[in-house]
VEXRODREN-560108 format. One record per residue: residue in three letters; x, y, z of N, C-alpha, C in turn. Coordinates in steps of 0.02 Angstrom, whole numbers, plus 32768, in hexadecimal, padded with zeros to 4 digits. Layout:
BEGIN
+-----+--------+---------+------+---------+----------+-------+--------+---------+------+
! res ! n_east ! n_north ! n_up ! ca_east ! ca_north ! ca_up ! c_east ! c_north ! c_up !
+-----+--------+---------+------+---------+----------+-------+--------+---------+------+
! ALA !      X !       Y !    Z !       X !        Y !     Z !      X !       Y !    Z !
...
+-----+--------+---------+------+---------+----------+-------+--------+---------+------+
REM end
This chain:
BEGIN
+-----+--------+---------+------+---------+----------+-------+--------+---------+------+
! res ! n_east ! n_north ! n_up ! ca_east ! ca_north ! ca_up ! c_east ! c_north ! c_up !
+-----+--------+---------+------+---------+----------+-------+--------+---------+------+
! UNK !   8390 !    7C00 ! 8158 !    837A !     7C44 !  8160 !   8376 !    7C55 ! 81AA !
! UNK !   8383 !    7C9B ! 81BB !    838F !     7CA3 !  8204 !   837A !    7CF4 ! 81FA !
! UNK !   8360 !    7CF9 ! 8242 !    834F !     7D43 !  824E !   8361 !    7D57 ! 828C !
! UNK !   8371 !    7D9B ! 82A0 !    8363 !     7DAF !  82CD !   8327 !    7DDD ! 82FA !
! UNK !   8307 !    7DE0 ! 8327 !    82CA !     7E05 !  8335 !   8284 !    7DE7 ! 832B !
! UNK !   825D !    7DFB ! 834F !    8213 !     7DE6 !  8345 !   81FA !    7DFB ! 82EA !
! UNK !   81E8 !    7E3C ! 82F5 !    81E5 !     7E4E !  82A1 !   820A !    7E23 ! 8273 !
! UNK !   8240 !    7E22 ! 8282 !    8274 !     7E00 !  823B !   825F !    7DBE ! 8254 !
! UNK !   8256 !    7D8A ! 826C !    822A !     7D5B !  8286 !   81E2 !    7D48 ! 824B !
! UNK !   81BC !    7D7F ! 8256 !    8188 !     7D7F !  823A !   817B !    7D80 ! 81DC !
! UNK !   81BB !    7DB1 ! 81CE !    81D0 !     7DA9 !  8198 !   81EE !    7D7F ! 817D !
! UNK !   8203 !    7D51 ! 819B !    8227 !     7D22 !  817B !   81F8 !    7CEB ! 817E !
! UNK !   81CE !    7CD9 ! 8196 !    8192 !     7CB0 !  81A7 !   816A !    7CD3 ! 816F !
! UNK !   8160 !    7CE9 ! 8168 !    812F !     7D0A !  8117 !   8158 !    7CEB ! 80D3 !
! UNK !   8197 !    7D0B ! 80DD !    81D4 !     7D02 !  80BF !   81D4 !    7CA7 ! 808D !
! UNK !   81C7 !    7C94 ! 80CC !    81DB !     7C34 !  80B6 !   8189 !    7C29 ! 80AE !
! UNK !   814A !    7C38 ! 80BA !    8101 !     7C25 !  809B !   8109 !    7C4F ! 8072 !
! UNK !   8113 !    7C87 ! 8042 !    8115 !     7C91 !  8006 !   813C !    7C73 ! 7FC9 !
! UNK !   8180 !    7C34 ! 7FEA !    819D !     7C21 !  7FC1 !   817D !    7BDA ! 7FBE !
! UNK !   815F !    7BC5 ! 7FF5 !    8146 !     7B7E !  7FFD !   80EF !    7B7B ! 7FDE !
! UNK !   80E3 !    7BBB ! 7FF3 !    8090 !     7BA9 !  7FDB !   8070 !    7BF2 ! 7FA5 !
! UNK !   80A1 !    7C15 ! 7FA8 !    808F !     7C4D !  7F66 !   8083 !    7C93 ! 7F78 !
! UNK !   8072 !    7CBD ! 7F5A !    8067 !     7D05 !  7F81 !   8026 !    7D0C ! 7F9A !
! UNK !   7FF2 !    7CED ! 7F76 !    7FB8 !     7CFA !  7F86 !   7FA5 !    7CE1 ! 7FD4 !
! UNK !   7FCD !    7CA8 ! 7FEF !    7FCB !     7C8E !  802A !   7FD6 !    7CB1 ! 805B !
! UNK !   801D !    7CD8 ! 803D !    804F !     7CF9 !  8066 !   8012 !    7D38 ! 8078 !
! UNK !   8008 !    7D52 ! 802F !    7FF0 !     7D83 !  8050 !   7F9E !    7D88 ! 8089 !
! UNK !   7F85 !    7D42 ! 8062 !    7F57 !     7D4A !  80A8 !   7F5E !    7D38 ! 80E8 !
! UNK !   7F95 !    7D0F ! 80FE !    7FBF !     7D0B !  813D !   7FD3 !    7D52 ! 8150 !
! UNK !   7FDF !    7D8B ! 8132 !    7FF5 !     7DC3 !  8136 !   7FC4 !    7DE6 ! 8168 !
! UNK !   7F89 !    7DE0 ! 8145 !    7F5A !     7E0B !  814E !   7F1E !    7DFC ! 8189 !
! UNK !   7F28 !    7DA0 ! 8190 !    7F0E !     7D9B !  81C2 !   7F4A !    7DA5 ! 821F !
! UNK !   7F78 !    7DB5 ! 81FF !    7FB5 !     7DB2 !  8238 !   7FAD !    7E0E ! 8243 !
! UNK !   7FA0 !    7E21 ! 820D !    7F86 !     7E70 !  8215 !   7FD8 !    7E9D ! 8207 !
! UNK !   7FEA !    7E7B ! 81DC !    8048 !     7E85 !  81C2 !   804F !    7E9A ! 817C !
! UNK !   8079 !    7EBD ! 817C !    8086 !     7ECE !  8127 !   8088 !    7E8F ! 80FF !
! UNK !   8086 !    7E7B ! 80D8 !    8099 !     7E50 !  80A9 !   80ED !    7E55 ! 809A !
! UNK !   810C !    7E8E ! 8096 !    8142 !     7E90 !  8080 !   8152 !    7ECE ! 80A7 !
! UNK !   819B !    7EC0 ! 80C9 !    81AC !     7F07 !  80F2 !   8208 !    7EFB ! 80D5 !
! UNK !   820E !    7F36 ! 80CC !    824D !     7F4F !  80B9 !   8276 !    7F5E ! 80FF !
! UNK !   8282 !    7F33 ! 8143 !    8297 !     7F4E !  8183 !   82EC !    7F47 ! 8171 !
! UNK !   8308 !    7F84 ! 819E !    8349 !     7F95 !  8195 !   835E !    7F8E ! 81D8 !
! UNK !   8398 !    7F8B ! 81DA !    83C5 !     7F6C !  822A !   83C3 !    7FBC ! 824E !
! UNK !   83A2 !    7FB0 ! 8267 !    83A1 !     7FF1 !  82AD !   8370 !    802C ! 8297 !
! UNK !   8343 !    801A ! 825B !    832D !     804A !  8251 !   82FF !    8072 ! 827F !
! UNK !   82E3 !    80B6 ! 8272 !    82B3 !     80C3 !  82B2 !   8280 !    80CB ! 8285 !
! UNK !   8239 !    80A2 ! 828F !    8213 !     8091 !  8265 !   81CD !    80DF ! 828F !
! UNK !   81C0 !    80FD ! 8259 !    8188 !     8133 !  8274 !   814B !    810D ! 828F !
! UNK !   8125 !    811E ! 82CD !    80F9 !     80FF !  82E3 !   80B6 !    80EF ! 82C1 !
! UNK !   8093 !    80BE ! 82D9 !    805B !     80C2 !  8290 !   8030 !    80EE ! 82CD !
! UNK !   8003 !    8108 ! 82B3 !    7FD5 !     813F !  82B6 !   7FA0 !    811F ! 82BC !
! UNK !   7F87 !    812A ! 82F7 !    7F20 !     80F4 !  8311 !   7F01 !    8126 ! 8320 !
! UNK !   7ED5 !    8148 ! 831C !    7EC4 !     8185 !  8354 !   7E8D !    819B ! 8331 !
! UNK !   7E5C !    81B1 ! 8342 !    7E25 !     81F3 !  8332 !   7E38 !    81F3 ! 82DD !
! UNK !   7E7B !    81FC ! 82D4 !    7E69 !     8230 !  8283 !   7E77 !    81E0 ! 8257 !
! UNK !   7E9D !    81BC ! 8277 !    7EA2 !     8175 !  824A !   7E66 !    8166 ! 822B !
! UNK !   7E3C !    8164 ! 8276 !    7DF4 !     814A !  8271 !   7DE1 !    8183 ! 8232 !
! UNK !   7DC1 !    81BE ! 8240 !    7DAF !     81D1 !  8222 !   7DAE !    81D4 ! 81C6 !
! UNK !   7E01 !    81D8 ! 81B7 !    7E14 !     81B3 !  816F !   7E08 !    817A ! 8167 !
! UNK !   7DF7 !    8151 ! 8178 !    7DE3 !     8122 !  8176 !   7DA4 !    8114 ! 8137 !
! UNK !   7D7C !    8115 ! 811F !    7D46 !     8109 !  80F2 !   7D65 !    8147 ! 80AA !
! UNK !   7D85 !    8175 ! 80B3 !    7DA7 !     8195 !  8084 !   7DD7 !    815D ! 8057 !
! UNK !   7E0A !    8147 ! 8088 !    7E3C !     811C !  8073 !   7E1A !    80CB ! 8064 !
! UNK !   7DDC !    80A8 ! 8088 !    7DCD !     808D !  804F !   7D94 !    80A2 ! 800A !
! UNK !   7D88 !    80DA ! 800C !    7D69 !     80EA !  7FD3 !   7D9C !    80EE ! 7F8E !
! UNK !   7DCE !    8109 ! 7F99 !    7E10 !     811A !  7F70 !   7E32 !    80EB ! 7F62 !
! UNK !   7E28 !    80A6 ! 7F9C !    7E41 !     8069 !  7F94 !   7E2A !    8039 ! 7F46 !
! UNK !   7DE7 !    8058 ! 7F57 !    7D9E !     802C !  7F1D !   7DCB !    804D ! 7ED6 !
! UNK !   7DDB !    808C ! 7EC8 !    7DD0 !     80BE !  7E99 !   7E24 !    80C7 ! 7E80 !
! UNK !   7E62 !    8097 ! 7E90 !    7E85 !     8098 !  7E82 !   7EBB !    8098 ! 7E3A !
! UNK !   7E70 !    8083 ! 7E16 !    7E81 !     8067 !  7DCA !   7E74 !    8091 ! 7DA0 !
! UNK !   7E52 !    80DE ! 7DC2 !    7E2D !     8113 !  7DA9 !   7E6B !    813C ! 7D99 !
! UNK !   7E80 !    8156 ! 7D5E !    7EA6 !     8192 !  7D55 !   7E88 !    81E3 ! 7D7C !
! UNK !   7E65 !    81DA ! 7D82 !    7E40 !     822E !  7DAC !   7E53 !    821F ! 7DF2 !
! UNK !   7E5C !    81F2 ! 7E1B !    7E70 !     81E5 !  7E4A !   7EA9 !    81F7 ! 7E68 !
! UNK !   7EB2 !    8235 ! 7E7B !    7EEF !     8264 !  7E79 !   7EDE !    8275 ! 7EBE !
! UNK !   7F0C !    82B9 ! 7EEF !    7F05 !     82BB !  7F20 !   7EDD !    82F6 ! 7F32 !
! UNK !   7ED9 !    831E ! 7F05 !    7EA3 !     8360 !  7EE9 !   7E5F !    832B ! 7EEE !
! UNK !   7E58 !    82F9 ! 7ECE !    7E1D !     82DB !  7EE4 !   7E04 !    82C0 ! 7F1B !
! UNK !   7E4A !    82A5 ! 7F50 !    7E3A !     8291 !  7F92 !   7E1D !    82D0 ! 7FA3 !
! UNK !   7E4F !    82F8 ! 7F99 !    7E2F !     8349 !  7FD7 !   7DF1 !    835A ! 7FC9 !
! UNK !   7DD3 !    835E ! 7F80 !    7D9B !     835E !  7F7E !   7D65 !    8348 ! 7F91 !
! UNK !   7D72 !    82F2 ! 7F8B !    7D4D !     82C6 !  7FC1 !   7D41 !    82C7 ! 7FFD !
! UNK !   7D80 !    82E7 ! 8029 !    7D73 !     82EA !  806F !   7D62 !    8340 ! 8077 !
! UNK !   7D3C !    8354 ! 803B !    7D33 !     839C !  805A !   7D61 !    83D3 ! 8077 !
! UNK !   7DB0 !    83D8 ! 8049 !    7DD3 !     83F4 !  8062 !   7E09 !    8420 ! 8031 !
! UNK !   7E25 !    843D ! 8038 !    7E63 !     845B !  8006 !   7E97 !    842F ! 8001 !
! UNK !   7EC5 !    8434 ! 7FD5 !    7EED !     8402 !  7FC7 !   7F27 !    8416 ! 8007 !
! UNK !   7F41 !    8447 ! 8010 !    7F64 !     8448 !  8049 !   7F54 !    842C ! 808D !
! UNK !   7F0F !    8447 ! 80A6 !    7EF0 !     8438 !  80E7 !   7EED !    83E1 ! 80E1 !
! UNK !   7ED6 !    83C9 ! 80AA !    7EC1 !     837B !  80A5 !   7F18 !    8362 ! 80A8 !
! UNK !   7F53 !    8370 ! 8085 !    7F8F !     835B !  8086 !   7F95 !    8362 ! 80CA !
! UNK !   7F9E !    83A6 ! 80F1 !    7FB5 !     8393 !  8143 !   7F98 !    835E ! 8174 !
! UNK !   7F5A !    8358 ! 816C !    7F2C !     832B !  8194 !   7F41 !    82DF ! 817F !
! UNK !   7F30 !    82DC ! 8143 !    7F42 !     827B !  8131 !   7F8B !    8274 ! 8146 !
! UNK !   7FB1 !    82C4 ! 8142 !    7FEB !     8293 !  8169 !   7FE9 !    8289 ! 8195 !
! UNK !   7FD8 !    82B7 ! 81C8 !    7FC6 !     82A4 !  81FB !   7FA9 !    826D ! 8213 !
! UNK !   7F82 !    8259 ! 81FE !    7F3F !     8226 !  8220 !   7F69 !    81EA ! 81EF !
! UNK !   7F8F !    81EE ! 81B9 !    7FAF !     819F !  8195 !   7FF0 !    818B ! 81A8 !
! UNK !   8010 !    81D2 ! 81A2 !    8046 !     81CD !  81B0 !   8083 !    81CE ! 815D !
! UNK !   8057 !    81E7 ! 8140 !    8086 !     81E6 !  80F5 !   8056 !    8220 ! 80D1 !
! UNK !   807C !    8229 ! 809C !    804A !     826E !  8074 !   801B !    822F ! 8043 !
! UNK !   7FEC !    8276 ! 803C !    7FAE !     823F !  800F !   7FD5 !    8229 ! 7FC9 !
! UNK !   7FFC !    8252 ! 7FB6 !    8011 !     8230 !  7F71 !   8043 !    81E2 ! 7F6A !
! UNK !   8072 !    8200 ! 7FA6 !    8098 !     81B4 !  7FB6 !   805C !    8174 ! 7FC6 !
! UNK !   8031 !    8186 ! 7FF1 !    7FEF !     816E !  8003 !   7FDE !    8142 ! 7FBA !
! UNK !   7FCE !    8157 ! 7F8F !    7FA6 !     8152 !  7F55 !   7FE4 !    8112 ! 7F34 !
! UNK !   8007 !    8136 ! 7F2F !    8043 !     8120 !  7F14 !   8044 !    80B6 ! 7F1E !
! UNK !   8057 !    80D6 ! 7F66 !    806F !     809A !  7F8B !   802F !    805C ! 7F7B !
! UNK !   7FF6 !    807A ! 7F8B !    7FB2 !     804B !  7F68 !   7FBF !    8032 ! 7F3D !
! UNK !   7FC1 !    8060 ! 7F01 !    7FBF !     8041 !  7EAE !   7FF9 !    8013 ! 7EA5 !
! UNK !   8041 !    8020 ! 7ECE !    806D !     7FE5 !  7EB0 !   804B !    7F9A ! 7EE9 !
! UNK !   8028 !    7FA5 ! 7F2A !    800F !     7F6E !  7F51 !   7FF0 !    7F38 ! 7F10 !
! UNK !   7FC9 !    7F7F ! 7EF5 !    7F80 !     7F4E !  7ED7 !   7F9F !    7F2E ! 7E88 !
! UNK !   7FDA !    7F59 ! 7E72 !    7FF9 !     7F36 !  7E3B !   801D !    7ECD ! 7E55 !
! UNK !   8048 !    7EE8 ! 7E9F !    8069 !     7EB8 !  7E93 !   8032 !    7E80 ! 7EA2 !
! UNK !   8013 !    7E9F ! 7ECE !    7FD2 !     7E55 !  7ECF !   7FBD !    7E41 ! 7E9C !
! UNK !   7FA3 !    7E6C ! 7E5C !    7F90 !     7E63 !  7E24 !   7FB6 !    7E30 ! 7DF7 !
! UNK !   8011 !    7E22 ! 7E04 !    8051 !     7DFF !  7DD8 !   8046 !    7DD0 ! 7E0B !
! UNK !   8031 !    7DC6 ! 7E3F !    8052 !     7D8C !  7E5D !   8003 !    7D6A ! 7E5E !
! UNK !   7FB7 !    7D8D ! 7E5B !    7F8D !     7D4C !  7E5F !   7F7C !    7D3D ! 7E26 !
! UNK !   7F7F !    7D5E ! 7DF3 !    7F59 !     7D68 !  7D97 !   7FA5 !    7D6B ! 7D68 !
! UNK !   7F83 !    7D47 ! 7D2F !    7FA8 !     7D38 !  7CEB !   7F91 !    7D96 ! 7CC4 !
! UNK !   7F7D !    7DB7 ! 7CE6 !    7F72 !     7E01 !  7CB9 !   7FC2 !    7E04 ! 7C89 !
! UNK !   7FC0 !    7E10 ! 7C61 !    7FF3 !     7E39 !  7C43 !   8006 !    7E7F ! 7C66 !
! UNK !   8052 !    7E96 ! 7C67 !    8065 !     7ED4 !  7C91 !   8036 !    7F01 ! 7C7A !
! UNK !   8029 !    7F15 ! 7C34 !    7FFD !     7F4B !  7C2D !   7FAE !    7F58 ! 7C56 !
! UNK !   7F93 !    7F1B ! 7C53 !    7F63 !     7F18 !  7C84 !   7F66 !    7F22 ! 7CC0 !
! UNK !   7F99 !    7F00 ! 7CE6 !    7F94 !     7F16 !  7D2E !   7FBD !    7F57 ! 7D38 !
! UNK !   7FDE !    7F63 ! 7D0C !    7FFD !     7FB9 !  7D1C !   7F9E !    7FDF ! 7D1B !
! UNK !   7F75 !    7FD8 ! 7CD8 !    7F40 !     7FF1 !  7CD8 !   7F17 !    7FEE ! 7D15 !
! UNK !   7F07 !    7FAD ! 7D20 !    7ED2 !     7FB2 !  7D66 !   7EF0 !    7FC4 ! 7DB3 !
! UNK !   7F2B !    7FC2 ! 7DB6 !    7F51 !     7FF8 !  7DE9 !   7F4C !    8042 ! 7DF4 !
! UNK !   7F56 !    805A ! 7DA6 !    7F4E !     808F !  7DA5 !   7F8F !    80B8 ! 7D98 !
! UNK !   7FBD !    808B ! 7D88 !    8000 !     80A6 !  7D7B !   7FFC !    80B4 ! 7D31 !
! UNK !   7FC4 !    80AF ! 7D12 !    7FC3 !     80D3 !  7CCF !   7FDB !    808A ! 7C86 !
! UNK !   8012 !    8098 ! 7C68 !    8011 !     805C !  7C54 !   8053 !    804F ! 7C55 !
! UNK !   8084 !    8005 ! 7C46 !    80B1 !     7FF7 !  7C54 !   8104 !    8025 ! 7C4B !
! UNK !   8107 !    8036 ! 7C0C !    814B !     8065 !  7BFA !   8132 !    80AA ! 7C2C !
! UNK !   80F5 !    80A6 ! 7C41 !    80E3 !     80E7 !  7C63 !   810E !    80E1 ! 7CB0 !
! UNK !   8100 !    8096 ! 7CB5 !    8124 !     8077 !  7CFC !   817F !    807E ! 7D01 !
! UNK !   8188 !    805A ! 7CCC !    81B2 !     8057 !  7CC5 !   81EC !    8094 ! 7CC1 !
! UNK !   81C4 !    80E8 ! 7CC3 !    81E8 !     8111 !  7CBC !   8209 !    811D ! 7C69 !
! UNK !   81E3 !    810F ! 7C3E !    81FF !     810C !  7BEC !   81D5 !    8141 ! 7BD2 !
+-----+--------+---------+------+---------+----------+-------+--------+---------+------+
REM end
């Protein structure tokens, strides 16, 4: 196995402790390295900057409250805005702002995180971890 770049470096070093010692390893090597677990990087891509600043901070206790509440079907983005005291438009411009993605991709991107963690550390059956994700239930996943 061979890489080129620091990043692709790093990924491939995740890459070979997830095949040698499992995901759950991988992924807490991930998290103490402060790294995705899994990055989809493309040759030359131009990757959007991550976003630190005032409004990061500020979303901050929103996004882990929504984090906790992921398994909740009401957990929609009408409910973020509500939470942060806002209209659904005004709350959509800002989280992008301050995340850098819209709240629904936002949401999105969580529930499949917390699914695949769910297949790779627990014997759940798909229907279960589609459920406690929040992706509803499996043929729901599956687009059927």
């Amino acid at each position: 196995m061979t890489s080129a770049g620091r990043g692709a470096a790093l990924d491939l070093c995740l890459h070979v402790v997830r095949k040698d010692l499992g995901a759950e390893v991988s992924n807490q090597v991930a998290r103490r390295m402060v790294m995705p677990a899994h990055t989809h990087r493309r040759p030359g891509a131009v990757r959007r900057p991550v976003h630190t600043g005032h409004r990061r901070r500020q979303s901050r206790p929103l996004l882990q409250w929504a984090g906790t509440r992921l398994d909740h079907a009401a957990l929609t983005v009408d409910a973020l805005a509500r939470r942060a005291g806002m209209s659904p438009r005004t709350f959509a411009r800002r989280f992008h702002s301050a995340v850098g993605t819209t709240p629904l991709q936002w949401l999105l991107n969580q529930r499949l995180i917390r699914a695949r963690r769910l297949l790779e550390s627990t014997d759940l059956p798909i229907d279960q971890v589609a459920e406690h994700s929040g992706l509803g239930s499996a043929p729901t996943c599956a687009g059927t």
